[in-house]
N, C-alpha and C positions, 0 to 999 in steps of 0.2 A: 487732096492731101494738104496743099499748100490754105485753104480753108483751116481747116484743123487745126493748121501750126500756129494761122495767125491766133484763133480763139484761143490758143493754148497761151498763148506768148500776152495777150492781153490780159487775159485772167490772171498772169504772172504776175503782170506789173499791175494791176490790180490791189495785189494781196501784201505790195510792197506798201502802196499808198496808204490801206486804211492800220487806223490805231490799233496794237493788239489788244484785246479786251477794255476798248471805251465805253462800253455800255456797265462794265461791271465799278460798281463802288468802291473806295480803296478800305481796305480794313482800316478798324477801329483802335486806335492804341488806349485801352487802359489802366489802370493801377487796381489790383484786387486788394484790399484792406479787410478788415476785421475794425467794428465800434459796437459798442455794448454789448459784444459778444456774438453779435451777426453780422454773416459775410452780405461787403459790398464793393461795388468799383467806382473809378473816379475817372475823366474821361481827365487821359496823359494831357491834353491839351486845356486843361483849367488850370495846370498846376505849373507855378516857377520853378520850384524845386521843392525837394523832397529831405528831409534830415532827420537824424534819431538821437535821442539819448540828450535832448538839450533842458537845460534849468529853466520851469516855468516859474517866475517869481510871481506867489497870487496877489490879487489887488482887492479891495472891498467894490463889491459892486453889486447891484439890484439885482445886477442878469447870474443866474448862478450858473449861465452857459460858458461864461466868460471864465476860463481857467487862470488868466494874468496876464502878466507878459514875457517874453523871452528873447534875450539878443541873437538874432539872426543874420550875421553879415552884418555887423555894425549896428544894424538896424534895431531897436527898441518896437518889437509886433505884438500886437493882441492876439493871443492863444484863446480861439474858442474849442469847445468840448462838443465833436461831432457826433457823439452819443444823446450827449445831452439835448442839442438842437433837434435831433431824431426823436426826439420823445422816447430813447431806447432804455433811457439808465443809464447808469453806471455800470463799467464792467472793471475791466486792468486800467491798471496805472495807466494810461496815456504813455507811449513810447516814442509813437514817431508824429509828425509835424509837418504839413503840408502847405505851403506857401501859394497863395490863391494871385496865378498868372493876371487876372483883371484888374486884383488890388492887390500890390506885394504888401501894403502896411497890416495886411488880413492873415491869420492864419488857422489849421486847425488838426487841433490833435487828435488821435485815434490810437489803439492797442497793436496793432499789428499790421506790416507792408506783408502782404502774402505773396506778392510778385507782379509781372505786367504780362498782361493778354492782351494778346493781340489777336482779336476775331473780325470776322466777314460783318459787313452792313447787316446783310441781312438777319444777324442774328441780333440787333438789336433792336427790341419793338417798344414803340413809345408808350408812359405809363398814362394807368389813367388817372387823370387830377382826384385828389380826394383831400379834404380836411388834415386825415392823418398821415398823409404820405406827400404833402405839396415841395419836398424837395428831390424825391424820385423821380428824375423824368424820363428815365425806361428802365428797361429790363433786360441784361442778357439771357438770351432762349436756345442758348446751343452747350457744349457741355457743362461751360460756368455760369450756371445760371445764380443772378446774385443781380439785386437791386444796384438802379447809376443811379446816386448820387449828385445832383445840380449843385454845384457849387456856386454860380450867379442865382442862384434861388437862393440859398442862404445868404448871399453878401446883403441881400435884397432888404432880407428881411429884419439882417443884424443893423440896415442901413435905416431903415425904415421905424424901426423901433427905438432907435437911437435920434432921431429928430423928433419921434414922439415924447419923449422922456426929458429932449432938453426944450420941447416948446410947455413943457407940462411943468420945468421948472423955472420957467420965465414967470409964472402968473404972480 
């Protein structure tokens, strides 16, 4: 009996010691939006913050992604057109504004905040790379299933095109 009790008593303190669910991943916080008329998410952690209903003043510019700019906190930001980047079109007027956590002088407008979900790891599966899809880098696969959005793949690319353009008018 005295057997028993100690198994029973260690197994106790056992169960005190380990992590309650260390093996599992912590959910996923992200923003569910709407651009060019189809549903997407943005993973809560790309973004500074979030605002609606702000004056984009447009600017002339090569990139017809580039909606202008708009004071954000002071701040004087380039409003790109997260439709347009997607090769989606146009849809609605551009309503809300997303301020890109990596780079706050970055931002980008879309039609509609549908809300924020918050889902399991596991329901996020990574995309596959393709030409038409290179700023998707997964996919929710549980009830909202709706393309994630990289928003460090667009700064990339807005980054990248923008040194192209000013080494191209150096010559």
């Amino acid at each position: 009996m005295s057997d028993l009790a100690a198994k029973l008593r260690e197994a106790f303190d056992r169960s005190f010691a380990a992590t309650p669910g260390a093996e599992e991943a912590p959910p996923v916080d992200l923003l569910a939006i709407r651009a060019g008329g189809k549903h997407y998410a943005i993973a809560l952690a790309d973004v500074a913050a979030l605002v609606s209903d702000k004056q984009i003043t447009p600017l002339p510019s090569a990139r017809q992604e580039l909606l202008g700019v708009a004071n954000l906190s002071g701040d004087i930001v380039p409003v790109y057109g997260l439709s347009e980047l997607l090769g989606d079109g146009g849809g609605d007027r551009p309503r809300w504004i997303a301020i890109a956590r990596h780079m706050r002088a970055l931002a980008f407008a879309f039609e509609a905040f549908e809300g924020h979900l918050r889902e399991p790891a596991e329901w996020i599966a990574q995309a596959q790379q393709s030409a038409r899809r290179r700023h998707i880098s997964a996919s929710l696969t549980g009830k909202q299933k709706r393309p994630v959005i990289s928003l460090r793949s667009l700064i990339e690319d807005i980054e990248s095109s923008s040194q192209t353009s000013d080494a191209g008018g150096e010559k």
